[in-house]
C-alpha positions as CSV (number, residue, x, y, z in Angstrom):
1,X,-3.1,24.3,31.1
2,X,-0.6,25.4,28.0
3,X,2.6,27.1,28.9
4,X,4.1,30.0,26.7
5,X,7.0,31.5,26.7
6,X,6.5,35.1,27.7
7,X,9.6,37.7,26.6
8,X,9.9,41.0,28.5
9,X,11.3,44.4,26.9
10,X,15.0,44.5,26.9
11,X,16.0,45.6,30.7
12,X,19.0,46.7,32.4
13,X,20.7,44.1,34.6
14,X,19.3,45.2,37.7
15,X,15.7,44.9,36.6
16,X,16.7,41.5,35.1
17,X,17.8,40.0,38.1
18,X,15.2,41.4,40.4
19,X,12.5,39.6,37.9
20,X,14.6,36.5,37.9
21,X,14.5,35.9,41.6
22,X,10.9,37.2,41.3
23,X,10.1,34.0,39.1
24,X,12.3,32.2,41.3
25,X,10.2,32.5,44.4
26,X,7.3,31.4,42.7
27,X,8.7,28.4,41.3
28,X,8.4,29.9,37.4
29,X,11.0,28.5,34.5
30,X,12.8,31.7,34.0
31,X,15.9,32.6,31.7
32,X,17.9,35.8,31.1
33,X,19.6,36.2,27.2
34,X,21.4,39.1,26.0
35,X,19.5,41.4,24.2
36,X,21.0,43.2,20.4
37,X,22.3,45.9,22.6
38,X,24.8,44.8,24.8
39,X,23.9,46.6,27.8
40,X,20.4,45.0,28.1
41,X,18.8,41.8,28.7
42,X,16.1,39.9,27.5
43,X,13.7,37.9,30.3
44,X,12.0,35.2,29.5
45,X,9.7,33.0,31.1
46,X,7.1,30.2,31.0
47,X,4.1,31.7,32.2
48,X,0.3,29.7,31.7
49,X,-1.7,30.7,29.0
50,X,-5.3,31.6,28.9
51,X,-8.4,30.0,27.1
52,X,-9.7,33.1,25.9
53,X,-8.1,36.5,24.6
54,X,-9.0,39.3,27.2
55,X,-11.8,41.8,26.7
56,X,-11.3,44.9,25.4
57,X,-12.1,48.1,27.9
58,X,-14.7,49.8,27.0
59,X,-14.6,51.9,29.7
60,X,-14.3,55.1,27.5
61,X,-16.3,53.6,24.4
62,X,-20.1,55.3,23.9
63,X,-22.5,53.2,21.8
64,X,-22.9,56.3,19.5
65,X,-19.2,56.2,18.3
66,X,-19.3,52.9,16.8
C-alpha cells in the first residue's frame, strides 16, 4: 500500500507530543518540525494512502438542487 506523508495544522507543543507518542504506540514514522511561528510545531507522519478519493456526503443534498 503507498505511504504519504500526512502534515497536521501547526500545534502547540503539548498537542505535538501527545500525537507523537500517539504514532509511537502504533508503530507510525512520525516527526515534529518547527512551524513559521516559533511557538508552534508542525507533525508529520507517514500514514497509508487510499485507492480511491472518499465520497462526498450527501447527507443534506436533495436531487432537486442539482
Amino acid at each position: 500500500m503507498k505511504q504519504t506523508w500526512f502534515t497536521h495544522d501547526p500545534v502547540d507543543t503539548d498537542t505535538a507530543n501527545e500525537l507523537l507518542s500517539r504514532y509511537a504506540a502504533r508503530n507510525i514514522q512520525a516527526q515534529k518540525t518547527l512551524a513559521a511561528d516559533p511557538r508552534l510545531w508542525l507533525v508529520s507522519a507517514m500514514l497509508p494512502e487510499g485507492k480511491s478519493e472518499p465520497r462526498r456526503d450527501r447527507t443534506y443534498e436533495q436531487k432537486i438542487w442539482s
